[in-house]
Legacy VTK file of the C-alpha trace (Angstrom):
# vtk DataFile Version 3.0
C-alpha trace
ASCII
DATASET POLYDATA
POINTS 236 float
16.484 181.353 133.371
20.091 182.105 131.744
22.366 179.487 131.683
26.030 179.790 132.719
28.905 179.278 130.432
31.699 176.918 131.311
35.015 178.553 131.488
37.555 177.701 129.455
40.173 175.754 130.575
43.029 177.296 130.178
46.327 176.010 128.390
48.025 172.871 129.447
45.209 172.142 131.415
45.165 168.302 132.972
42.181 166.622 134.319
43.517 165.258 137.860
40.466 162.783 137.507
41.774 161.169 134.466
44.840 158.733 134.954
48.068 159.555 133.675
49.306 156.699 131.133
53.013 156.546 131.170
54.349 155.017 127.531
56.195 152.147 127.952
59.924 151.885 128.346
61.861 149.685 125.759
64.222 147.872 128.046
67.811 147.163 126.240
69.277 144.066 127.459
73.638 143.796 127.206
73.913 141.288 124.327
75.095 138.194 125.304
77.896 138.178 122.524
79.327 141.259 120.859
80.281 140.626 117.521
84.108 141.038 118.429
83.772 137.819 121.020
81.855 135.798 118.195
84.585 136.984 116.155
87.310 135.850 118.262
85.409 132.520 119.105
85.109 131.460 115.463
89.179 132.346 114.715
89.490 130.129 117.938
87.740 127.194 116.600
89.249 127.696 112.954
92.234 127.403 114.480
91.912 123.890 116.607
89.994 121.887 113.815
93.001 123.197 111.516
95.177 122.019 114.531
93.602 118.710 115.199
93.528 117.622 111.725
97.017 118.566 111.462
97.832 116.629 114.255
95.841 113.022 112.705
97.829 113.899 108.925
101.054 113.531 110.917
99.826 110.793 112.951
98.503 108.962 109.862
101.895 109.315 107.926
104.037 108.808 111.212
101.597 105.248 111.080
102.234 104.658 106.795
105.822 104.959 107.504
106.121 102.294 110.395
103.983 99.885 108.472
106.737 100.463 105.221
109.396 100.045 107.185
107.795 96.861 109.004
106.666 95.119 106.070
108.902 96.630 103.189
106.536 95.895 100.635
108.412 94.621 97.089
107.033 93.803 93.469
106.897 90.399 92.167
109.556 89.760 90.110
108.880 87.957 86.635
110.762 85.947 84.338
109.969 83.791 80.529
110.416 80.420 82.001
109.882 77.724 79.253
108.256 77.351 75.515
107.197 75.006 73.609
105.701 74.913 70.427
103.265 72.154 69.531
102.416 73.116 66.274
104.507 75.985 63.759
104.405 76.183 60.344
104.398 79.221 57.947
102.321 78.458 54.630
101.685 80.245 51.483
97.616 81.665 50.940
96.601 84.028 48.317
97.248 87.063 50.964
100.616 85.928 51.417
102.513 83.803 53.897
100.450 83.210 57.308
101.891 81.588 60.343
99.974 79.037 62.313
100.993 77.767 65.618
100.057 76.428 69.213
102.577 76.614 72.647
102.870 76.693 75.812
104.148 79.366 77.735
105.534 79.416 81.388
106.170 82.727 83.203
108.108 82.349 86.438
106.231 84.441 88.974
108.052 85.084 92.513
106.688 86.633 96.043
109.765 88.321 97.576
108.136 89.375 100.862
108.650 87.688 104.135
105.299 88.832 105.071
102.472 89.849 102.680
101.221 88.022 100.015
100.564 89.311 96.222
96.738 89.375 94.936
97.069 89.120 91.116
93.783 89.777 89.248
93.819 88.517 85.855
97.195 87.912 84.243
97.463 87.835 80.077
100.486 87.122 78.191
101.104 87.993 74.769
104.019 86.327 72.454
105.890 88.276 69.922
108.742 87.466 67.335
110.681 89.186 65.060
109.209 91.827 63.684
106.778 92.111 66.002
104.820 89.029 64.573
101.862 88.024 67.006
102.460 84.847 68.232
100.105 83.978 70.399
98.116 85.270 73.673
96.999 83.324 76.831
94.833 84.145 79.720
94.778 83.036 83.105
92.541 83.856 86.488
93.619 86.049 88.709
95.148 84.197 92.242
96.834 84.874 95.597
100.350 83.929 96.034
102.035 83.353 99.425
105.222 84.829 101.196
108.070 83.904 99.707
106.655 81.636 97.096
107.938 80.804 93.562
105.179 79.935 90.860
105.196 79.199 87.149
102.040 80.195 85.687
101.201 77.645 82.108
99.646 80.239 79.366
97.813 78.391 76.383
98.566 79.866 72.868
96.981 79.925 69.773
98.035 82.222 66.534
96.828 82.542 62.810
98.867 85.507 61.939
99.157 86.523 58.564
103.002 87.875 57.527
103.494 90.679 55.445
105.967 90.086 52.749
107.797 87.004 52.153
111.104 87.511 53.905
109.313 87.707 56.651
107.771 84.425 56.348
110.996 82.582 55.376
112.655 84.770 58.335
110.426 83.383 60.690
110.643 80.170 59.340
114.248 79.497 59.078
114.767 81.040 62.977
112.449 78.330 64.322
114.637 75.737 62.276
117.698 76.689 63.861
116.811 77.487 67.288
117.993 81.312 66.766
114.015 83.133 66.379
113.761 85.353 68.998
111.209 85.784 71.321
109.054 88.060 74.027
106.470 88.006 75.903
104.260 90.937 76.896
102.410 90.162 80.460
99.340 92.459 81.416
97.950 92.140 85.249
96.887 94.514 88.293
98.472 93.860 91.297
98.188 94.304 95.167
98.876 92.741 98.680
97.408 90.711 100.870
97.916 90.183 104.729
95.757 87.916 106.577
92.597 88.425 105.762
93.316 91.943 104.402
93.640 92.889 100.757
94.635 96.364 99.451
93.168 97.716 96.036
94.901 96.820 92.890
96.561 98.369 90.052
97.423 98.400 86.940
100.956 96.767 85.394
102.417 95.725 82.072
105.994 93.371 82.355
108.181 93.102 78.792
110.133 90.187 79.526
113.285 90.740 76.509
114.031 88.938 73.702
115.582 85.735 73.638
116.700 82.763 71.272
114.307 79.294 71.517
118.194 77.391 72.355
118.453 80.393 74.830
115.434 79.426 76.546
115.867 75.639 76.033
119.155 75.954 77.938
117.241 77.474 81.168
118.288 80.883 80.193
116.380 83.666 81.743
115.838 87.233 81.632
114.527 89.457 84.205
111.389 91.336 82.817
111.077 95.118 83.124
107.862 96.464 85.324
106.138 99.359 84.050
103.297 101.062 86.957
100.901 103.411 86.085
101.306 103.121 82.149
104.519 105.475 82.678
106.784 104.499 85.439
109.258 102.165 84.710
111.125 99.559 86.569
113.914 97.528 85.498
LINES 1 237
236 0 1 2 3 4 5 6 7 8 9 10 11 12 13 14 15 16 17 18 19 20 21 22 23 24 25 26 27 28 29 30 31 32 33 34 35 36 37 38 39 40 41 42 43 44 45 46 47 48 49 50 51 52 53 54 55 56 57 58 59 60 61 62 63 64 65 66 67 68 69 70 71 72 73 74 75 76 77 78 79 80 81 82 83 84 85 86 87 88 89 90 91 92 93 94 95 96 97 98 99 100 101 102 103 104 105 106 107 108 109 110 111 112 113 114 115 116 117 118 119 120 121 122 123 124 125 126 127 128 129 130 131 132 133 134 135 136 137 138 139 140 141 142 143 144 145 146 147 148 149 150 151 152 153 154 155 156 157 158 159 160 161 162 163 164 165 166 167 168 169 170 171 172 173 174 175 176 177 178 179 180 181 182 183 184 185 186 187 188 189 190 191 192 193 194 195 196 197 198 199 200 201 202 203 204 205 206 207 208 209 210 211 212 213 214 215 216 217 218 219 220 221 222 223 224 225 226 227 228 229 230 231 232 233 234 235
């Protein structure tokens, strides 16, 4: 018995038994932001954070100039208020001529402001003669001083200075015998305010109170000390 041979199925031939798969479509959603809105959004918020903080500098310096013009804030003023000298004599040592002596300084400290008080941190006075011979240094504790208050602040001082050269020595000597040695002090402090219970940070002063004679000072003479901020801006 001969078998019969399939035909062949000619080209492009489908199978209408056999299911047709479809491939599946790739559906493209709009973005939700084109890159020119995130663009413009980001310039838009740029521009109010650079607004609002603009807005809270002027604010803050509208607020710093009220508060100066409320309160007018002023530096203490200073002055060399009294000295007396315990102990002072110059003797001879196989260095040369050395000065020993003890005193008691008083530096006039005053509170100008009708409203805020001055927080002094610790205040050290140095005392100079002619020359520039050391004559002692003091140190008291810092303090708060009130509105409009007047204080004179007691420094202890001690020296053992040794004087080069002999004139010097007799110099020194002879100006303490006849009242006409002349004298400074040299105050270092830091300085702020104080209102209520509020205290600002402090900084950083040096006073030179000039030179004057011992009758000068003995008479209630006084000289207003110069105030120098920051190590370089000076005040008369």
């Amino acid at each position: 018995m001969s078998q019969v041979k399939p035909l062949k199925k000619p080209p492009g031939f489908k199978d209408p038994t056999i299911p047709i798969q479809m491939p599946p479509r790739k559906i493209n959603l709009p973005p939700l932001f084109s890159p020119q809105k995130r663009k413009n959004r980001t310039c838009c918020c740029c521009f109010c954070c650079f607004l609002i903080i603009l807005i809270l500098l002027l604010l803050l310096v509208a607020s710093c100039g009220f508060l100066y013009l409320w309160f007018n804030p002023k530096l203490p003023v200073f002055h060399l208020r009294s000295l007396e000298f315990t102990e002072f004599n110059v003797t001879e040592s196989q260095d040369g001529p050395k000065l020993n002596s003890q005193s008691s300084v008083g530096v006039e400290l005053k509170n100008p402001n009708r409203e805020l008080k001055i927080v002094y941190g610790d205040i050290k006075v140095e005392l100079k003669g002619e020359n520039d011979v050391n004559m002692g240094a003091g140190k008291v504790v810092g303090f708060v001083q009130e509105k409009k208050n007047v204080k004179v602040v007691k420094f202890a001082m001690k020296s053992n200075e040794l004087l080069y050269g002999e004139s010097v020595g007799k110099l020194i000597k002879i100006g303490f015998k006849n009242k006409n040695l002349r004298v400074s002090a040299d105050v270092t402090t830091a300085i702020g305010i104080g209102y209520k219970g509020w205290k600002s940070w402090k900084f950083g002063v040096r006073v030179s109170c000039g030179s004057l004679r011992l009758k000068q000072i003995e008479n209630d003479a006084t000289s207003k000390c110069g105030i120098t901020l920051f190590n370089w801006f000076h005040l008369n």
